[in-house]
C-alpha positions in Angstrom: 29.7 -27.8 -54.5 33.1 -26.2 -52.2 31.3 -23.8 -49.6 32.2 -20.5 -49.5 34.8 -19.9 -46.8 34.5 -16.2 -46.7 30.7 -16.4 -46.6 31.3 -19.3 -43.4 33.1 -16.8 -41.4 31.4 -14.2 -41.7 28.2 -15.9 -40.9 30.4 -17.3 -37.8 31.3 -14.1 -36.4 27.9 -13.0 -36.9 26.7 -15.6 -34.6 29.7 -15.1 -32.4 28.7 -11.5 -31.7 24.6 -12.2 -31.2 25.8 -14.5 -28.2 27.7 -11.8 -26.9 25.3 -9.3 -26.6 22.5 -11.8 -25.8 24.8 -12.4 -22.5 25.9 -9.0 -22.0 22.1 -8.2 -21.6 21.7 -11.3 -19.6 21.8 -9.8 -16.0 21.1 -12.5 -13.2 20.3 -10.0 -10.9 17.2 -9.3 -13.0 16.1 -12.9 -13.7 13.0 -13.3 -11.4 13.5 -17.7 -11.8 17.1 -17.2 -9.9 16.9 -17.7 -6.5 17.6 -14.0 -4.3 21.0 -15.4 -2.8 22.3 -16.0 -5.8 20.7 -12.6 -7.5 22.0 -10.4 -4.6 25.8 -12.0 -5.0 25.6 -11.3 -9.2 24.3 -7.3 -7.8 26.6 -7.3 -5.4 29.9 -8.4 -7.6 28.8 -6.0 -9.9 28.6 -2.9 -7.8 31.4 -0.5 -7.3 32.1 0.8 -3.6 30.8 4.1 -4.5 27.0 2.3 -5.4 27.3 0.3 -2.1 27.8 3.6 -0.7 25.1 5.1 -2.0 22.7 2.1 -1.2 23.3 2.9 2.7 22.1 6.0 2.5 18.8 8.1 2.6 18.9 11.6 1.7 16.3 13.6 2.2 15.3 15.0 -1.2 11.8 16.4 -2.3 11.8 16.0 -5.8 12.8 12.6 -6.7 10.4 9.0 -7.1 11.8 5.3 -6.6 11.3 5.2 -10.2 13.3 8.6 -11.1 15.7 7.1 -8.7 16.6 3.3 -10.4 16.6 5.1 -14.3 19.6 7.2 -13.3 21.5 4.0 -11.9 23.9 2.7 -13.6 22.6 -1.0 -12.7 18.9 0.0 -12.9 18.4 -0.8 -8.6 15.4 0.7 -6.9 15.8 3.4 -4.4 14.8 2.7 -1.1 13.2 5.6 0.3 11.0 5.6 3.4 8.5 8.3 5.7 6.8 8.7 9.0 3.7 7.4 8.9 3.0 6.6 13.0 -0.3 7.3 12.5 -1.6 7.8 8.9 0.1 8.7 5.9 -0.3 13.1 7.2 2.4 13.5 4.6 0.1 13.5 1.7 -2.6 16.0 1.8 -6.2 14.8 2.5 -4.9 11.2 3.6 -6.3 9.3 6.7 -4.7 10.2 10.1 -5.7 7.7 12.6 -5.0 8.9 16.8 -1.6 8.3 18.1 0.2 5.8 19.5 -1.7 6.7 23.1 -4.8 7.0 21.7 -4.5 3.1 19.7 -3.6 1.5 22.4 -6.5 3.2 24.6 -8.7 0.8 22.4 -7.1 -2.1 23.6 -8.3 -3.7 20.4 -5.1 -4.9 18.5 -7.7 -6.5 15.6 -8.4 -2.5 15.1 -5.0 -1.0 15.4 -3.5 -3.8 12.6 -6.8 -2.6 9.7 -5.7 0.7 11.0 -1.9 -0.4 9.8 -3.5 -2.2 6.4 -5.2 1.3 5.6 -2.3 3.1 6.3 0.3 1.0 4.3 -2.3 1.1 1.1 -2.3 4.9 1.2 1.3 5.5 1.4 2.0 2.3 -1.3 -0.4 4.3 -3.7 2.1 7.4 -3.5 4.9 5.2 -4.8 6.0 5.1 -1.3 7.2 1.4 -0.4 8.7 1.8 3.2 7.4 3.4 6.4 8.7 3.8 9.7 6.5 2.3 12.0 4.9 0.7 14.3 6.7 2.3 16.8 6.8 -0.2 19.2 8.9 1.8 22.6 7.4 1.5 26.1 6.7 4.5 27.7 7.7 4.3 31.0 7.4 8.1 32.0 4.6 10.0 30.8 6.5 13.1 30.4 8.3 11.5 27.0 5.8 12.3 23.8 6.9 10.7 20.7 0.9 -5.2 3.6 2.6 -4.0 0.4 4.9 -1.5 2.5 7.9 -2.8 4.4 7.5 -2.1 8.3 10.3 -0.6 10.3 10.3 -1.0 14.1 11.2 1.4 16.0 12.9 2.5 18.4 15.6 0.6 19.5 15.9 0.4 22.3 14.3 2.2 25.6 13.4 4.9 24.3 10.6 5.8 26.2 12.7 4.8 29.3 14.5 7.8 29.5 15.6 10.1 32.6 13.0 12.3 33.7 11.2 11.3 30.2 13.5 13.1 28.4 13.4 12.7 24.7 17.0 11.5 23.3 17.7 11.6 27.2 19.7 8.3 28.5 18.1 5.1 29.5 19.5 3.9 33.4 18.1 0.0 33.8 20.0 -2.8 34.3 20.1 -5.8 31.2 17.0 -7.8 33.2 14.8 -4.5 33.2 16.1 -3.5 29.4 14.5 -6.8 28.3 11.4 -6.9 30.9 10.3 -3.5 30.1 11.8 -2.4 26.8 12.7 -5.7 24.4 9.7 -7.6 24.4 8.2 -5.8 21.4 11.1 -6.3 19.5 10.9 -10.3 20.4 7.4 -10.3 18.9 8.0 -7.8 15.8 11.3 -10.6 14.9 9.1 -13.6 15.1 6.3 -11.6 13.0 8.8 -10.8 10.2 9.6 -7.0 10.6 12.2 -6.5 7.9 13.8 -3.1 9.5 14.4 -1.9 13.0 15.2 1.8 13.5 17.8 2.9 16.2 17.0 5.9 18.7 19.1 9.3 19.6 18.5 7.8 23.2 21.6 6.2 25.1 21.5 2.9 27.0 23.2 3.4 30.4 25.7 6.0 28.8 26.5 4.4 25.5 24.6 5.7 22.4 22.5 3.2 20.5 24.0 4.6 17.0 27.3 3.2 18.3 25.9 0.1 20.5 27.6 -2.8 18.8 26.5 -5.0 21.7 23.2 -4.3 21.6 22.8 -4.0 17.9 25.5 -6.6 16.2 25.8 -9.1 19.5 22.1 -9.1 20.5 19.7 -8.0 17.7 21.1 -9.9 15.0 23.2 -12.4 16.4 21.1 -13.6 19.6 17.1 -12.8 18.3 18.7 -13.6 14.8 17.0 -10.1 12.9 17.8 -10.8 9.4 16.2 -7.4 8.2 18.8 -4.4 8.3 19.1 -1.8 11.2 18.4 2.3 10.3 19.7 5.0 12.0 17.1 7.9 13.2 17.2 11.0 11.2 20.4 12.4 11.6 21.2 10.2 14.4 25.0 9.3 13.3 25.6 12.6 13.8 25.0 12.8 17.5 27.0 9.8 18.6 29.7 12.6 19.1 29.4 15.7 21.7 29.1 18.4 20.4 27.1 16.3 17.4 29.0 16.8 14.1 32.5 17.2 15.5 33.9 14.0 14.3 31.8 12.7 11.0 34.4 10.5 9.9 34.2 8.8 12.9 30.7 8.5 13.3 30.0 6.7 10.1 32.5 4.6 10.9 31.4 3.8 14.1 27.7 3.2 13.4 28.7 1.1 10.6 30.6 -0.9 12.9 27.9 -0.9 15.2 25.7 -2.9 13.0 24.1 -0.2 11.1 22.9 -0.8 7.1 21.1 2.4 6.1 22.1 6.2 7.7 19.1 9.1 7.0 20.9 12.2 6.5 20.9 15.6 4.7 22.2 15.7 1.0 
């Protein structure tokens, strides 16, 4: 008996177009059994510049969840979208707040202040919340200056609570041997313990702002204590690399990019 031909073709195409769209669906980027390098270089070749963008940035909105946020992607990605939580998730109403920073380290029990952390990082995971800025880890060198399951961010880099007359986004006047007696140690221990982001400070470091520090944030953070996490700017703090803040924005963002900077908080 002669087969068909028509009915060989068609059922060739047929099978022709079921491979295509089985590896049109096939994203690598989703496949949990590929290993991360090689899912983050499929997500990143399929990006545009625009998503890249839009991936270095947090805008502060109200009304939007991680999950709201990844369905209106074109590629599906998660939002990352962090809060203060120093001392307790006091975002959320009726949430534990634990003393400050002062108060914690009054105890001198650092068994204490790391439940304390635990607690804090279940509350804010439970509000869909997966990334908190803290511990901040600045030594205060003027008393005058006040300030599991969620990633950490360390903060702030660096000397902040070094500042003139204690100041608050004041400048920082020590020499490299004091920066790294008085102010870097933390950030030594935080690496070694895996802190996957470091937030930058308003503050200046003998004149030069720390949003625009590529010295201290490209040469030295990541290059000699070998951070592999990504570097956030303070809220709005791109912005005041210039004087008057705002008069150049162009060149800000390119400058704190340059700097070393991965992720800018900023107003929509």
């Amino acid at each position: 008996m002669i087969p068909n031909v028509s009915v060989m073709l068609r059922v060739l195409l047929l099978l022709c177009v079921c491979i295509a769209m089985a590896e049109a669906k096939y994203k690598i980027y989703k496949d949990p059994k590929q290993p991360v390098s090689v899912r983050v270089e499929d997500l990143l070749h399929r990006m545009t510049l625009v998503e890249k963008i839009g991936k270095m940035v947090q805008i502060d909105r109200t009304n939007i969840t991680a999950k709201k946020g990844s369905l209106s992607t074109r590629l599906g990605i998660p939002m990352i979208y962090g809060i203060d939580t120093v001392h307790g998730h006091n975002n959320v109403y009726k949430a534990t707040i634990f003393p400050h920073n002062v108060g914690l380290g009054a105890t001198r029990d650092p068994a204490l202040v790391k439940r304390i952390g635990a607690a804090t990082a279940l509350e804010v995971r439970a509000t869909g919340i997966p990334y908190a800025f803290t511990p901040c880890i600045a030594a205060c060198r003027d008393p005058r200056w006040g300030r599991t399951k969620v990633v950490a961010c360390a903060k702030h880099f660096v000397g902040d609570g070094g500042t003139t007359k204690g100041i608050n986004e004041n400048n920082t006047v020590i020499d490299w041997q004091g920066l790294l007696k008085f102010h870097m140690l933390a950030y030594l221990d935080s690496i070694r313990k895996g802190v996957a982001t470091i937030m930058v400070f308003y503050s200046s470091w003998n004149g030069k702002k720390m949003h625009a520090n590529y010295d201290l944030v490209t040469k030295y953070l990541k290059g000699t204590l070998g951070f592999k996490g990504f570097v956030i700017s303070d809220w709005q703090g791109i912005d005041r690399i210039t004087s008057p803040p705002h008069a150049n924005y162009t060149y800000s963002v390119q400058t704190a990019i340059h700097a070393g900077l991965g992720m800018v908080r900023t107003l929509l």
